[in-house]
C-alpha positions in Angstrom: 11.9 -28.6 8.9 11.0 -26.1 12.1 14.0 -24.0 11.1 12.1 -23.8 7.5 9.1 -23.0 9.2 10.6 -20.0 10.8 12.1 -18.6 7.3 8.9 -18.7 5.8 7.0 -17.3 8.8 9.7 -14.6 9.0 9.6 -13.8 4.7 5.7 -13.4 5.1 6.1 -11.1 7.5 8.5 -9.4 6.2 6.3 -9.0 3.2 3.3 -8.0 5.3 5.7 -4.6 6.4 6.6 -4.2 2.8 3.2 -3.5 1.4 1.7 -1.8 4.8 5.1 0.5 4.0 4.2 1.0 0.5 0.4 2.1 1.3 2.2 4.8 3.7 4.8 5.6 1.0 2.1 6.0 -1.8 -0.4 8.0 0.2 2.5 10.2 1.5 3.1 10.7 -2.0 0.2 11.4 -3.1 -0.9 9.0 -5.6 -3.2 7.0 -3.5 -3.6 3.2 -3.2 -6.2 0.7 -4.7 -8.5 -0.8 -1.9 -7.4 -4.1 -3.4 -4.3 -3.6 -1.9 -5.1 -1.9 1.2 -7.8 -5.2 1.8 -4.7 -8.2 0.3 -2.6 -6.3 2.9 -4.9 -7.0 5.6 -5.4 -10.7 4.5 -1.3 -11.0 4.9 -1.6 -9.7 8.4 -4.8 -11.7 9.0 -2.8 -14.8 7.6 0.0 -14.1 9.9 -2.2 -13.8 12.9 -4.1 -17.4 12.5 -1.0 -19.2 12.1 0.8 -17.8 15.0 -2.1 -18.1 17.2 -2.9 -21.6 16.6 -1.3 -24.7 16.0 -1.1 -24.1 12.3 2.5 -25.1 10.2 3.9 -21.8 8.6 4.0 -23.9 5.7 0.4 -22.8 5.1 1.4 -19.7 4.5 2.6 -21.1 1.4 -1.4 -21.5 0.3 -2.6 -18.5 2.4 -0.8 -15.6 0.7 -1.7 -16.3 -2.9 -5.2 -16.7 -1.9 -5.1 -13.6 0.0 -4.1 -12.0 -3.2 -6.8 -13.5 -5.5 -9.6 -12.4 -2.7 -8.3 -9.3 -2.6 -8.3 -8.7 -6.1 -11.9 -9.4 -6.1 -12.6 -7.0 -3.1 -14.5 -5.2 -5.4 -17.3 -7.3 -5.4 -19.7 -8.4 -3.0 -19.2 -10.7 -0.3 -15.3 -9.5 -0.9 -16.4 -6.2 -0.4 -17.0 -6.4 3.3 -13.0 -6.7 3.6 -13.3 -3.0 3.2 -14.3 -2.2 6.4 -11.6 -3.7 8.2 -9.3 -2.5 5.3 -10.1 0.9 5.8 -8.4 0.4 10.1 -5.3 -1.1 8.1 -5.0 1.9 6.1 -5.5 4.0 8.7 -3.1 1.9 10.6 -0.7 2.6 8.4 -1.4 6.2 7.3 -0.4 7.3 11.3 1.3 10.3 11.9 1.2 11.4 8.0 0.4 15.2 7.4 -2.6 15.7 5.7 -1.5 19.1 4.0 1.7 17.8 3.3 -0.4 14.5 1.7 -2.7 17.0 -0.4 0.2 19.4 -1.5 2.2 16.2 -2.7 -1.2 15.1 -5.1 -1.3 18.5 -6.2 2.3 18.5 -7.3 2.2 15.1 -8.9 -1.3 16.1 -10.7 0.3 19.1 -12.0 3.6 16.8 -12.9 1.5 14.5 -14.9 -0.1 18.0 -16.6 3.1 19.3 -17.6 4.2 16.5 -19.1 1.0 15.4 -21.1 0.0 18.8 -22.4 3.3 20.6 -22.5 5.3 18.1 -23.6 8.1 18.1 -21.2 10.4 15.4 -19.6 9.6 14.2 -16.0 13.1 15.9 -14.8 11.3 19.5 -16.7 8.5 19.2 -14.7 9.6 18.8 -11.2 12.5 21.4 -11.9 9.6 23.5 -13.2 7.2 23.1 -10.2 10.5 24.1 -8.1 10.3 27.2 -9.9 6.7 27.8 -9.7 6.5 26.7 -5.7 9.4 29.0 -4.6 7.9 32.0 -7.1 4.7 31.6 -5.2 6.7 31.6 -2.1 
């Protein structure tokens, strides 16, 4: 059962990486995250924390992750709210060492991406090829 214990403990946290990666991998990209998932991300960790630092079964984690998600979702709203402010430290947390030009240039490119392919009517595969073109005319 303690072996089962340490799977589950070791999934969470494996999980926990997963979506701190994906807030760094969006906002790299430029397409931003939702608070919402910046603030469940920081109930995973939180999660994690309690049960490692006290007597608590991993098995709670079984409870504590889908609640983290529902709160989370309603982060919105107040009391959840307040999870912002320590959301904001995971985000920066996991935003380290990310260039902010390089950040800004890849939401202009996807902005423009989303442009070209709403108002000029081209494929996905068009518009990148076509930003190419423009970014190495401009160059």
């Amino acid at each position: 059962m303690e072996t089962l214990g340490y799977i589950i403990y070791g999934i969470a946290a494996v999980l926990a990486v997963i979506w701190l990666w994906g807030i760094r991998s969006y906002t790299h990209q430029g397409r931003g995250v939702a608070m919402q998932t910046v603030n469940i991300t920081l109930l995973f960790i939180v999660s994690l924390v309690v049960v490692a630092a006290s007597a608590l079964s991993p098995f709670h984690l079984l409870w504590m992750y889908p609640v983290s998600v529902v709160i989370g979702l309603l982060s919105l709203a107040f009391p959840f709210s307040l999870l912002s402010v320590p959301g904001h430290l995971v985000f920066w947390f996991a935003c380290i060492g990310l260039n902010k030009d390089e950040v800004q240039r890849n939401k202009q490119r996807l902005e423009r991406a989303v442009y070209l392919v709403k108002h000029e009517g081209l494929t996905v595969k068009e518009a990148k090829q076509r930003i190419e073109q423009e970014e190495r005319a401009a160059s």
